[in-house]
C-alpha positions, 0 to 999 in steps of 0.5 A: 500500500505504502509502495502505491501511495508514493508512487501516486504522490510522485505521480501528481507531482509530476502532473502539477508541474512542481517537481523542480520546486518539491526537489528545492524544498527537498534541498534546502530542508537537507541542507540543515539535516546535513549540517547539524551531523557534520558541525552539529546543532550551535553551527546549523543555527547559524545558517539557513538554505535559502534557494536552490536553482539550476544546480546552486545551493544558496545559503545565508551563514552569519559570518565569513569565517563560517563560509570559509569552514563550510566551503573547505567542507562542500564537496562532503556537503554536496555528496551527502544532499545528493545522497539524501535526495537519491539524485546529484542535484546539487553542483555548487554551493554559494554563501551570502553572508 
């Protein structure tokens, strides 16, 4: 039953023309799951996804110094939202500060 119901909620997804949205939201909601397990709670706190378009990542952090540790990260960052997506959506990273 479980198997049918996600198979139709994909389905209406698709046919409501928003799966490139449901994949955003998706993006942006792993992106503090995978945070808080790499840098854990105090440093998710202090960022928040805000966008993710054609493959960029956008992401508001509270300072430099917190990009900078983030970007030394990102290609652990990256594999680990691909991962939890189950697709490799997630080509760049870019911080706002």
């Amino acid at each position: 039953m479980l198997v049918s119901i996600n198979y139709d909620l994909r389905k209406s997804i698709n046919k409501a023309g928003i799966n490139k949205q449901v994949k955003a939201a998706q993006v942006c909601q792993f992106w503090q799951e995978v945070i808080k397990s790499i840098f854990g709670q105090k440093v998710a706190e202090k960022s928040q996804a805000i966008k993710f378009k054609n493959g960029a990542l956008t992401v508001a952090v509270l300072s430099s110094v917190l990009a900078q540790e983030f970007k030394f990260k990102e290609e652990e960052i990256k594999e680990d939202i691909n991962k939890k997506v189950g697709h490799k959506l997630v080509k760049k990273i870019r911080f706002e500060i």
